[in-house]
N, C-alpha and C positions, 0 to 999 in steps of 0.2 A: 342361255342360248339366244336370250334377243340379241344381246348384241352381236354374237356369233353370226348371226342370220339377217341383222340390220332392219330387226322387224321394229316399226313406229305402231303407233295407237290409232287404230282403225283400220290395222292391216287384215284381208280377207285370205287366209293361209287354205290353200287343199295338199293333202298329201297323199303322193303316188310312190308305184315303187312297191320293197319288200323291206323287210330286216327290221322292224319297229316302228311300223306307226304310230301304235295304239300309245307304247313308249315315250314318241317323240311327242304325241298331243297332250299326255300328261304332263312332259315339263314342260310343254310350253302355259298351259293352264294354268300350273304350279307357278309358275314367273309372272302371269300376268296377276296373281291372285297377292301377290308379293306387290306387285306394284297399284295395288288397291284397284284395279281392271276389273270390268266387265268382262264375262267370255261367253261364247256359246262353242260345242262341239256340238258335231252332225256326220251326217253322212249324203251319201249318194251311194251307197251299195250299201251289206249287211256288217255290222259289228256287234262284240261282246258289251254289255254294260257297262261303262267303267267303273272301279271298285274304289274311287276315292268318295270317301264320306263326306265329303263339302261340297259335291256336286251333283244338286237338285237335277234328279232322271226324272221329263214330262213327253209321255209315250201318247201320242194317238192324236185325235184332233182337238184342239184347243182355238179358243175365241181369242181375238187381235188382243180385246184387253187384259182376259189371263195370260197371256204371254208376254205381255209388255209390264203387266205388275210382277212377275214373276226375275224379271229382270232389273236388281238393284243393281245401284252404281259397282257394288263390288260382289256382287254373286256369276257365279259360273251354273250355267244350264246343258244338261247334256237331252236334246230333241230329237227324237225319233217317231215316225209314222204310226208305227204299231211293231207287236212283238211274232214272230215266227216260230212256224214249229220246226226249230231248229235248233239243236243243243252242240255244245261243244265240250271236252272232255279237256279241265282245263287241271294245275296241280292244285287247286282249292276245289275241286267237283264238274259235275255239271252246267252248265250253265248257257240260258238260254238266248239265242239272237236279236237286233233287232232288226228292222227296215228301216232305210233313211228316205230319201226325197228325190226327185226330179230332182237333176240342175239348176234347173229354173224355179224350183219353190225354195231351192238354198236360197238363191238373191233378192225373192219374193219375202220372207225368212230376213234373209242379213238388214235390210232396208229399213224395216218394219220395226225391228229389236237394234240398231245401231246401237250392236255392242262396241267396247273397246278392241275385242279381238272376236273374229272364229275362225274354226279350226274344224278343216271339213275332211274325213277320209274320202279319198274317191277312185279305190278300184280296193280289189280284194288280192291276198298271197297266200291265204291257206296257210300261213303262221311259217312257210318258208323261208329264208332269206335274200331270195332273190328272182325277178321274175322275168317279164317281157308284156305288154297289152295285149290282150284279143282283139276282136276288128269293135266291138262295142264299148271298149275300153279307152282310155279313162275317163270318169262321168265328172269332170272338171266344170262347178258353175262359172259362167262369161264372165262376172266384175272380181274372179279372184284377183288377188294384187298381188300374191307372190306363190309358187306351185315351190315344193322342196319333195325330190325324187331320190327316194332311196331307196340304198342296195347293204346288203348286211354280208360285212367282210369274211367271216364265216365261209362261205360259200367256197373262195378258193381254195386251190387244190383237192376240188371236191369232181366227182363226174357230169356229165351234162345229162342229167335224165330228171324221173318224174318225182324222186324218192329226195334229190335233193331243190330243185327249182319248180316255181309255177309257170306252166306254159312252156316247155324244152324245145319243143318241135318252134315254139316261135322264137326262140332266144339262137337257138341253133338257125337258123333262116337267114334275123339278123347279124349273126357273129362270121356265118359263112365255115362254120364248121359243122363237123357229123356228131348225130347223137350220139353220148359215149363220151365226146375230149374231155381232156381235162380240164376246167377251168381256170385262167389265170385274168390277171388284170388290163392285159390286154381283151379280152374277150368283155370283159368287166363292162370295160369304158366305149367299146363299139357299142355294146347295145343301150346303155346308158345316152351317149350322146347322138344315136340315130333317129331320123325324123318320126319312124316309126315303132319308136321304144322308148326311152325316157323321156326324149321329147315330146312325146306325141302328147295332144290337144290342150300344149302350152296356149290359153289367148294372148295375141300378138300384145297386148299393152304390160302382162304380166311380168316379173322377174322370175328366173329359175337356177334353182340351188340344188347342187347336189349333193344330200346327204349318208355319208358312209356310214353306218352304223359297225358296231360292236369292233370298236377301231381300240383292241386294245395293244400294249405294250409290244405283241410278237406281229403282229396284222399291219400294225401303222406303216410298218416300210413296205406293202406292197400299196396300201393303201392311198400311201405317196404316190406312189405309181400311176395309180388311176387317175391321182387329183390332178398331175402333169397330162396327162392324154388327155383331158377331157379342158384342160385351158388351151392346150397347143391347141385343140380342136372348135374355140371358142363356142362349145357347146353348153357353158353355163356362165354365168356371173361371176360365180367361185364355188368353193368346193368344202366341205365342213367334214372333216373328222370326229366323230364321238363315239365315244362309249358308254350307251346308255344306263346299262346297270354298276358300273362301277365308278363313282365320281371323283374318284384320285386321278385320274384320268383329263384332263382341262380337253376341250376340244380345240381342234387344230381349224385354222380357218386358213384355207389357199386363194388370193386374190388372181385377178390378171397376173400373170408373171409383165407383161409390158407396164405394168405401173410403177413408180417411183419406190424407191427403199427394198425391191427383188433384189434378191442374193444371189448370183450365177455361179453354181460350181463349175470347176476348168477342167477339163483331166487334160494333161499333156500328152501328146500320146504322138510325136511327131516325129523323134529321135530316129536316128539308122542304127544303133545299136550295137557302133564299133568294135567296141570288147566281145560281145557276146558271136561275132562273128556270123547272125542271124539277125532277123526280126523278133527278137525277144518277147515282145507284144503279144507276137502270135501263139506263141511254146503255150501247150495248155497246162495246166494245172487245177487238179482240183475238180476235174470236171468241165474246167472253161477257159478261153485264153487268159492269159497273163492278165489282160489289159482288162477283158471284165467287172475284175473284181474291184480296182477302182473306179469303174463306174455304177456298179450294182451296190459300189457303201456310198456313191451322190445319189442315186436316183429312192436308194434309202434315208436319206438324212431329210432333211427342213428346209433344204435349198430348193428353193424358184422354180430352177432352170437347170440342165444340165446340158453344157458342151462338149465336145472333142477337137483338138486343135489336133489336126493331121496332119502328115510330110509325109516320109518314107511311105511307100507302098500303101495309099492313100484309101484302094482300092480293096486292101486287103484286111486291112486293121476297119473299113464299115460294116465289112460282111462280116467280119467277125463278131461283132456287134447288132447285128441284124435285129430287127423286132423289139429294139430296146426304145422307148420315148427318149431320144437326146437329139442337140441341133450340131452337125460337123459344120467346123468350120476348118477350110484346107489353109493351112499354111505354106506359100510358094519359096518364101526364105527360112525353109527348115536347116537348109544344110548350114544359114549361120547361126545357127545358135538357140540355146533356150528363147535367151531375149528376144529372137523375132516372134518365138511363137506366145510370146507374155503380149506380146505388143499384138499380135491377131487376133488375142483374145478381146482387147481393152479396144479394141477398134468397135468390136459389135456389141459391146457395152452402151446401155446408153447415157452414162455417165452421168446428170445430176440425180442423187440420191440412191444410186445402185451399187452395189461390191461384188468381188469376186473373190471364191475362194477357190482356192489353186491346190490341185493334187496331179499327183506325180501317176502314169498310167504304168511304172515295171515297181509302186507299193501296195502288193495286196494284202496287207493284214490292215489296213483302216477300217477299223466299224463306225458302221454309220453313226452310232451313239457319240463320235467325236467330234464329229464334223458337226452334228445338235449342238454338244458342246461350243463349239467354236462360233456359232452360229448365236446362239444365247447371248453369251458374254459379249459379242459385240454389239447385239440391238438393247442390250442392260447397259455397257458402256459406252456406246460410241467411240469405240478407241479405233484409231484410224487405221492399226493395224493387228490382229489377232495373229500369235504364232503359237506353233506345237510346239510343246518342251517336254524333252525325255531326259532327265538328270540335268545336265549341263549343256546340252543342243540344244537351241529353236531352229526351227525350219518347215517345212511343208508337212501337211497341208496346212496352207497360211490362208487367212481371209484377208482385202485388202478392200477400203474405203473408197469412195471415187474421189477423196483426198489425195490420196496417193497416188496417182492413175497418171501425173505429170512426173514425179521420180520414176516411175516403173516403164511410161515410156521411151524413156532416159537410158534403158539398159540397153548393153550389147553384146554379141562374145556369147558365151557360152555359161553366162549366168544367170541366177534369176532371182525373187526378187528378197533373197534373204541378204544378200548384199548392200540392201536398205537398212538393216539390221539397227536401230540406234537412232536413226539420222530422220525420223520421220515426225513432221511437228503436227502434234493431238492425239501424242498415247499412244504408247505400244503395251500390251498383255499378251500372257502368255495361259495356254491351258496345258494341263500335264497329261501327258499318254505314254503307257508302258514304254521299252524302249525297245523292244520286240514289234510291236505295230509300227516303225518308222521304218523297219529293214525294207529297203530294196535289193533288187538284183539287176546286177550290172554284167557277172559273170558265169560261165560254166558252173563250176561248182557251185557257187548260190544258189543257181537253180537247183540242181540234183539235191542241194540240202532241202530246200524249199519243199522240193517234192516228196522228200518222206519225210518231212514235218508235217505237209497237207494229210498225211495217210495219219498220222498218228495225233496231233498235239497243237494244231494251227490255232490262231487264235481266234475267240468267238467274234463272228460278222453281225 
């Protein structure tokens, strides 16, 4: 996780938040004990002991020089005040709390002992997965150097009350919802990125990272979700996906989307939809329009950023879309063609070191796991253009390099940009996808097929 987190040697870590503290200071412990490091844990509110046997527990008051002999170049100390009559019912027993420190005697503390690392809890979740601050909350000392706020993915589609969240009534406040909603990743990232919620008593010199906890394999794509809201919202540095107890699992780290080498998915979605004699977009299926589903397998995949290039009923095909993290961008020369809307996309590109991967808004069988895919193989490769291949077809959804980006604004008519097919210099590859996930619908019957394939037999998103 250091690197995940960009943590250097003398960095002063507090951690806020819910869904694995105690978790995350162990590997970070774990990591720094790896890299022959000093460490101290502590606190500012109450915790459990921790249970790692390499880490000298000194409870109560101790003199400057027991405590600075106590601290070898590569031992880990876990400092606490004094112990509590306070037990917790844990799956090993009992077990009893401790007290940690003022603020101000953490720094009094970090100064004195300049360990390599510490690692300070500073508010409490009640072993929930996700919470909100009280107005005393969080007891953050001033020379931390980097605050990492987490929330444990868990939590979604779970209710807004006291059985699953600490503090509802303040989480409900700041999300602007009543107690009861469901939780989803928008509510996630509101409270997470509000001044008086994850934010809250970040010191002005500090970094902050927000850590999503228990981000495993079915959670990741909502999780995605979050890490986009909360950069569109430049309410952190970036954003860390992990999953703490399972370590097949790599964590995912989300920079700035505005930095070099972001991936922008495209969904096209601008067409008038001549055959179908409608706005096909709109036709729901499934539960949702048409057009969702290729944007809910981008806003699930690895990608950056996610846009919509709009035309037809410009108006109609956002609201459709409503409440989803993505940036429209309207395309005024929809009616000539795909290519105008390849080239609206690659406009708001910001071309050195970025790509786009382009999906088609009337194909909804793509799962996100494809577009991973696609996503993968081009930052292993650098092939300047990745295609889908189902048997004997490539074609969409295609990634494309900001290599490419002069051929593509090159197009015109009502093509796009598989017509580059061949011709493109630094590498083309191909990743394979059933040939069932590439079906679009163009027509009447497609759809009506489509719709009781959705009832029965669709493919997994």
């Amino acid at each position: 996780m250091f690197a995940e987190l960009g943590i250097v040697r003398g960095e002063r870590i507090a951690l806020v938040g819910a869904g694995g503290k105690t978790g995350l200071a162990e590997r970070l412990i774990e990591e720094a004990r790896a890299c022959g490091w000093s460490a101290v844990f502590t606190t500012t509110t109450r915790i459990l002991p921790p249970e790692r046997r390499d880490l000298r527990l000194i409870v109560g008051p101790e003199d400057e020089a027991s405590l600075e002999d106590a601290l070898r170049p590569d031992s880990v100390l876990c400092v606490a005040s004094r112990w509590l009559p306070e037990w917790d019912n844990t799956p090993g027993g009992p077990r009893q709390k401790l007290a940690g420190f003022t603020p101000e005697q953490v720094d009094r503390l970090a100064d004195l002992l300049q360990a390599d690392l510490l690692v300070v809890e500073a508010d409490g979740s009640r072993h929930l997965p996700f919470k909100a601050p009280a107005a005393h909350e969080p007891r953050i000392p001033p020379s931390t150097t980097l605050v990492l706020v987490l929330a444990g993915l868990s939590v979604l589609g779970r209710p807004l009350n006291a059985d699953t969240v600490h503090r509802p009534e303040r989480i409900a406040a700041l999300a602007c919802v009543p107690l009861g909603s469901t939780i989803d990743p928008a509510r996630v990232a509101r409270v997470l990125a509000h001044p008086e919620g994850g934010r809250k008593g970040v010191p002005p010199d500090a970094r902050a990272i927000a850590v999503l906890t228990q981000a495993d394999a079915d959670r990741r794509p909502a999780g995605r979700e979050i890490a986009r809201r909360l950069l569109r919202a430049r309410a952190f540095s970036r954003v860390v996906l992990v999953d703490l107890e399972d370590k097949r699992f790599p964590p995912e780290v989300w920079p700035d989307p505005s930095a070099s080498g972001a991936v922008h998915a495209v969904v096209l979605a601008a067409g008038g939809s001549l055959r179908m004699g409608q706005n096909k977009l709109l036709l729901p299926l499934g539960g949702k329009p048409l057009v969702a589903h290729a944007v809910d397998a981008a806003l699930g995949s690895l990608a950056d950023e996610v846009w919509v290039v709009l035309g037809s009923e410009p108006h109609r095909v956002r609201a459709a879309l409503a409440g989803r993290p993505v940036r429209f961008l309207y395309n005024r020369s929809w009616r000539e063609g795909l290519a105008s809307s390849i080239r609206r996309a690659l406009a708001a590109a910001p071309g050195h070191g970025a790509a786009v991967l382009f999906l088609a808004g009337d194909m909804p069988w793509i799962p996100p796991r494809h577009l991973d895919r696609l996503i993968d193989h081009y930052r292993a490769t650098g092939a300047v253009a990745v295609w889908s291949q189902a048997g004997e077809v490539r074609g969409v959804p295609a990634l494309f390099d900001a290599r490419a980006f002069p051929a593509l604004r090159e197009l015109r008519g009502d093509i796009g940009g598989r017509a580059l097919l061949g011709r493109l210099q630094g590498g083309e590859a191909e990743v394979a996808v059933p040939p069932e996930s590439l079906s679009d619908i163009d027509v009447l019957p497609e759809y009506e097929r489509a719709t009781q394939w959705t009832e029965v037999c669709a493919p997994e998103q």
